[in-house]
C-alpha positions as CSV (number, residue, x, y, z in Angstrom):
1,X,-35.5,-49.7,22.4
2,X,-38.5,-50.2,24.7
3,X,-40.0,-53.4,25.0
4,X,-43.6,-53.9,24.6
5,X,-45.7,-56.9,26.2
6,X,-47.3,-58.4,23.1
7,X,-48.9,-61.4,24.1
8,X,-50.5,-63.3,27.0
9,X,-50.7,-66.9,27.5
10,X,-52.5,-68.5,30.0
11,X,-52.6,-72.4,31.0
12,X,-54.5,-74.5,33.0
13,X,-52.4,-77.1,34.6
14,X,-54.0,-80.0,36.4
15,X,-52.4,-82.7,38.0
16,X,-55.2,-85.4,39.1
17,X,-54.1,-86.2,42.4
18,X,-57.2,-86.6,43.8
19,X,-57.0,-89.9,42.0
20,X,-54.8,-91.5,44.8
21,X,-56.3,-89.3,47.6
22,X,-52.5,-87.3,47.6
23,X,-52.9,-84.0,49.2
24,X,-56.1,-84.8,50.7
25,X,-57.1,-83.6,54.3
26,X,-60.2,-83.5,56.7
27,X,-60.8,-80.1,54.6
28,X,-59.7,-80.9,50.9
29,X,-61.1,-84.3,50.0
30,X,-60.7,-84.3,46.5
31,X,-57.8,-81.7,45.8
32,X,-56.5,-81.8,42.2
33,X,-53.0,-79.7,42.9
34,X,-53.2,-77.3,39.7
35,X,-52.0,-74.0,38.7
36,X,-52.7,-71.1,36.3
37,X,-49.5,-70.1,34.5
38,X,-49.0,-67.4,32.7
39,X,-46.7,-66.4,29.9
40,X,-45.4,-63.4,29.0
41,X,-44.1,-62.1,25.6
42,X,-42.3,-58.8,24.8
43,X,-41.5,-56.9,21.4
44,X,-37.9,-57.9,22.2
45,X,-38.5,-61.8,22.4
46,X,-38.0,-61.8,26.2
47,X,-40.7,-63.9,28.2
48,X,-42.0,-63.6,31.7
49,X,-43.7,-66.4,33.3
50,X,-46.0,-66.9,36.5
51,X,-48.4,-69.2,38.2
52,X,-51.1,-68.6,40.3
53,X,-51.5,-72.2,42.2
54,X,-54.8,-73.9,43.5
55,X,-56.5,-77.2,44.2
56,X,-58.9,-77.9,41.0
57,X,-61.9,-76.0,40.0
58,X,-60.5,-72.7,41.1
59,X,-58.1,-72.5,38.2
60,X,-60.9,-72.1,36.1
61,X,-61.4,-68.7,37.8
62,X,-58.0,-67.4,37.4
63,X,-57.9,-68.6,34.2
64,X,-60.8,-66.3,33.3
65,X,-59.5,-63.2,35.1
66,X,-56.3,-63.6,33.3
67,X,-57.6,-63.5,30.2
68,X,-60.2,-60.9,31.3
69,X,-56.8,-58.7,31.8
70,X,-54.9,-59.4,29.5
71,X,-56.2,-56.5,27.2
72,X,-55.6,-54.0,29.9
73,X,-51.6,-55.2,29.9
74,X,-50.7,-55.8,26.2
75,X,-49.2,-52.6,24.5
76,X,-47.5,-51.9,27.9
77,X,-44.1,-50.8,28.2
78,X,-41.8,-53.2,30.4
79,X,-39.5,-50.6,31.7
80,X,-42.9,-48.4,33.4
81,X,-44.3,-51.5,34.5
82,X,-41.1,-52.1,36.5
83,X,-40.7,-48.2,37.2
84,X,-43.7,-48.0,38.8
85,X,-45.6,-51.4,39.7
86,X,-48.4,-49.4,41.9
87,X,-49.5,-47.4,39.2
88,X,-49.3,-50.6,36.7
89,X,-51.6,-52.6,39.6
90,X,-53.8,-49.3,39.9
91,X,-55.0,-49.3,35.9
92,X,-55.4,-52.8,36.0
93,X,-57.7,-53.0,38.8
94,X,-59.6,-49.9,38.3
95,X,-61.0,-50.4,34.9
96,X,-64.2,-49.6,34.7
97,X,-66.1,-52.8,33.2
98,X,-63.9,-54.5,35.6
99,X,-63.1,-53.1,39.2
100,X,-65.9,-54.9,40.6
101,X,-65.4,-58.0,39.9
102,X,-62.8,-57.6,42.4
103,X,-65.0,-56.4,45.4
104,X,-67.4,-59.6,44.6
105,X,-64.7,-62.2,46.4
């Protein structure tokens, strides 16, 4: 049976280490070391995780554009994404109320 991707989770995890200056350089003063990450759930129960790290106020970002896609990949089929990533990559960045968004960074 093929497995579906049902649902997408995103988090926004923040650890405040700009608190105690950790992490900081001439460059990143104030870095809070944080990451999106991203669940995945199938039809079949299975999960897929991922994280997209930064330093703070840039999670906020990727937290938006994940769930910005997240329409575009639930209903998909497991095996095709993994049977052909590049055309998987191609429909999500080339829909039409979104594609660019990608050109603006």
């Amino acid at each position: 049976m093929e497995a579906k991707i049902v649902k997408v989770d995103v988090k926004d995890v923040r650890f405040p280490t700009s608190l105690t200056g950790d992490g900081s350089d001439a460059m990143h003063t104030d870095p809070d070391y944080s990451c999106a990450y991203v669940i995945l759930t199938s039809s079949n129960g299975s999960l897929g995780y991922g994280l997209t790290f930064t330093i703070g106020k840039g999670t906020e970002v990727v937290v938006a554009a994940v769930k910005a896609l997240a329409p575009l990949i639930v209903g998909k089929v497991v095996q095709d994404i993994f049977g052909d990533f590049a055309k998987f990559w191609r429909d999500i960045t080339s829909d039409s109320q979104l594609r660019w968004v990608k050109s603006a960074f």
